[in-house]
N, C-alpha and C positions, 0 to 999 in steps of 0.2 A: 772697118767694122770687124775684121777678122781679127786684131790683135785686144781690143777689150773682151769679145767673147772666149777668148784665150786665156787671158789671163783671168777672167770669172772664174774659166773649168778648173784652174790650178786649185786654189783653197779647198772649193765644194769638192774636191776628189780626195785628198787629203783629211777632212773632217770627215768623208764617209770610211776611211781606212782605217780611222783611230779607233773610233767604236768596233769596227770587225775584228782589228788584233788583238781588244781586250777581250771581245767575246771569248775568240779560239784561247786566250790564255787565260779564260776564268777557269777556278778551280772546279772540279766537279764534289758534292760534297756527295754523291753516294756511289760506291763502287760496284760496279755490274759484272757478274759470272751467269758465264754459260754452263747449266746443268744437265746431263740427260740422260735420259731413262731406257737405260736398256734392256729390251724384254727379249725372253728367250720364251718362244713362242710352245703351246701345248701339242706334245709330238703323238698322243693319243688322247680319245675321246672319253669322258667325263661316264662313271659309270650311272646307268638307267635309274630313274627311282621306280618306285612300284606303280603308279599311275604310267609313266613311261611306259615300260615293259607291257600293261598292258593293253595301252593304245598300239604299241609296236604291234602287236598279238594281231590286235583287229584287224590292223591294218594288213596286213600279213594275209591274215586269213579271210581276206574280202578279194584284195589284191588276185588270189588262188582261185576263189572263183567265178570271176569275170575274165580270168585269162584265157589268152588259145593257148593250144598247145605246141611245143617247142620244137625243131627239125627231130631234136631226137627221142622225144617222148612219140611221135609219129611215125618214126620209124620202129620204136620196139613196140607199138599198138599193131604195125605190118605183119613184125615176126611175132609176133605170140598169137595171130592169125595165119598165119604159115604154118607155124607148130599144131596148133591146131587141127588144121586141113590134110596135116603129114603123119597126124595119129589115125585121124577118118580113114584114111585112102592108102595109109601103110607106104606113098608113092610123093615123092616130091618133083617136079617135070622141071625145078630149079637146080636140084642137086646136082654136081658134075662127079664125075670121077677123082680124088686126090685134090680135091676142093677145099681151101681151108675156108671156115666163115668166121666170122668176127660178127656175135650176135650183140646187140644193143644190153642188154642185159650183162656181158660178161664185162664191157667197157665197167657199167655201173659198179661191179663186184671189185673191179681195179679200181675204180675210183675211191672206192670206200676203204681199202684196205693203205690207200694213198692217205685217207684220210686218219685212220686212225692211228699212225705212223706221225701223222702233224701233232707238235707239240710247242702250244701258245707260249710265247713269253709273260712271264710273270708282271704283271703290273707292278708291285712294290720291287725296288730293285734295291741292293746291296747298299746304297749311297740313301734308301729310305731307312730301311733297318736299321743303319749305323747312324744317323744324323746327318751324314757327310753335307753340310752345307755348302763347303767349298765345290761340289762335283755339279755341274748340269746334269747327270742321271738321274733324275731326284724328281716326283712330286710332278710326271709325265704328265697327267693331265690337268695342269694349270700352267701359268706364265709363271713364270721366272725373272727378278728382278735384280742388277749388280748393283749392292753396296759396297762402299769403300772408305776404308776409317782413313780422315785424314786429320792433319792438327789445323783446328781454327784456334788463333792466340794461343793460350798455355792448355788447350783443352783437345784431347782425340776424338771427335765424330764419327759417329757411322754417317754418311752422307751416299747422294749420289754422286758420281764421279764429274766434279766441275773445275773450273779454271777459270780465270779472271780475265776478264775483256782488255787484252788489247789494241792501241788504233790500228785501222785500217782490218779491223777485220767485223765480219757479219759476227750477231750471237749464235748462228748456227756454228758457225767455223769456228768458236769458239769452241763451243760442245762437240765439235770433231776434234779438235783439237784434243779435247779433256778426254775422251775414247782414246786417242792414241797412247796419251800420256801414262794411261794405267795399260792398257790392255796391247800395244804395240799397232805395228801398220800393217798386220798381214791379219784381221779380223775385217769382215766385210759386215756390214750393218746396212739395213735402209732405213734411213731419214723421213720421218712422216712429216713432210712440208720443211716451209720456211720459216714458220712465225711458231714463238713457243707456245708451249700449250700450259702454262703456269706461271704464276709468279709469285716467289719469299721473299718478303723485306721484312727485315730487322733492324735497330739500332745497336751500336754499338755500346758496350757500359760506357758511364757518365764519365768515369776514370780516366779514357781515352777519347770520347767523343768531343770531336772541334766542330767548326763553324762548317771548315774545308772535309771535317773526316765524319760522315753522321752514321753511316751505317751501309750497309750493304742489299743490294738487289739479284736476286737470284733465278733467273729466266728458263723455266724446264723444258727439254724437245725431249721427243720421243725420238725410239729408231727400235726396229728389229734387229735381231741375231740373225743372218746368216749363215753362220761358220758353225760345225756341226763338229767341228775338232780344234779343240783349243789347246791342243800342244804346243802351240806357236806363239801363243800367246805370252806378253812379258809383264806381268804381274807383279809391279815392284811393293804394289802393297797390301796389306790384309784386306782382303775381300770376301762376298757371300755371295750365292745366288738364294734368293728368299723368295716367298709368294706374298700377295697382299696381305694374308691373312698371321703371317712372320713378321710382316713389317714392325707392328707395337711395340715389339721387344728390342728394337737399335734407334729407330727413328725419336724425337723431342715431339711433342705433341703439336706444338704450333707447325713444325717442317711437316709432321704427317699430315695433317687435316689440309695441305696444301698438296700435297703428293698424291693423296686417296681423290681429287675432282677430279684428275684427269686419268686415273683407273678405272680400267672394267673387272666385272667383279665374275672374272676366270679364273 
């Protein structure tokens, strides 16, 4: 019984390999890139409108009087009751001889003189004034987004910075891969997930387009910025840092209205 069931398994394994090898060697006819969005996250906070400002107000001044009072607003209510008691009575029974005191109030007069000594940084910074696109100094209270013009066929793109799938690797690691390729291995970025958060497909012109070559798929990840000094960085090609509201001006309209779903509108 053992040698006809044997020689059954031979064919039926054989007939199941053929179809497998063509599978793995069918052509693929659309070619997948890993794209991704890198955001240089907002390093100050978005100025107040007027309704802001005056809910802050309120809140502020409700906050003030529902509160107790702080160690050291209680300790200068003590002394300015001492002081008090020490003009009455001409006589303080705390006073020592060669006694220095450090009254609550003179802290406050250092504090204040601390304070007017502090001077805010400017919000618009030198890299706003001038356009400097190229500089992350720019446009603090919003994200930040890298483009990079690269040639698709006879034509220069502003794109996000992608690279073409090869086997054996995830679309994530593709799109690491495409970070390294412009920007080097010494920027550190975090990856939001595994799975992209978009997708571009196009065809190819007819001129070019086969059966095996139809067009291209283009699968977006996000990631944050990190790295806060990008002197290290190897920037082999023209690049921006832009906000959502910059994008209209490089982006094709079909790639933007695919970019703008998985934007937040900081």
């Amino acid at each position: 019984m053992a040698a006809p069931i044997a020689g059954h398994c031979g064919p039926r394994g054989s007939t199941m390999a053929a179809p497998m090898q063509r599978a793995a060697a069918a052509p693929r006819p659309w070619r997948l890139f890993g794209a991704l969005c890198l955001l240089r996250l907002p390093r100050i906070t978005q100025p107040l409108r007027r309704e802001e400002e005056e809910m802050a107000a309120l809140m502020g001044q409700i906050e003030l009087e529902k509160s107790h009072y702080s160690d050291h607003e209680i300790r200068r209510l003590e002394e300015e009751e001492q002081l008090k008691r020490r003009k009455e009575s001409m006589y303080d029974d705390d006073e020592g001889p060669g006694k220095t005191v450090v009254m609550a109030q003179d802290l406050e007069d250092k504090w204040e003189q601390k304070l007017l000594q502090f001077k805010a940084a400017p919000r618009l910074t030198d890299a706003d004034k001038n356009n400097i696109r190229t500089s992350l100094n720019r446009k603090l209270d919003s994200n930040l987004m890298l483009l990079v013009k690269q040639k698709i066929g006879n034509q220069e793109l502003w794109l996000l910075p992608q690279a073409e799938w090869q086997p054996g690797e995830t679309l994530r690691s593709t799109a690491e891969r495409a970070m390294a390729t412009f920007l080097g291995d010494h920027i550190q970025a975090k990856f939001l997930g595994n799975a992209p958060y978009g997708l571009y497909k196009y065809k190819f012109p007819r001129a070019i387009r086969t059966e095996d070559n139809v067009g291209a798929k283009v699968f977006f990840f996000k990631a944050f910025l990190q790295s806060n000094d990008l002197s290290q960085a190897e920037l082999k090609e023209d690049y921006l840092w832009v906000t959502k509201d910059e994008l209209g001006g490089y982006l094709k309209s079909e790639y933007l209205k695919k970019v703008n779903r998985f934007l937040l509108d900081v």
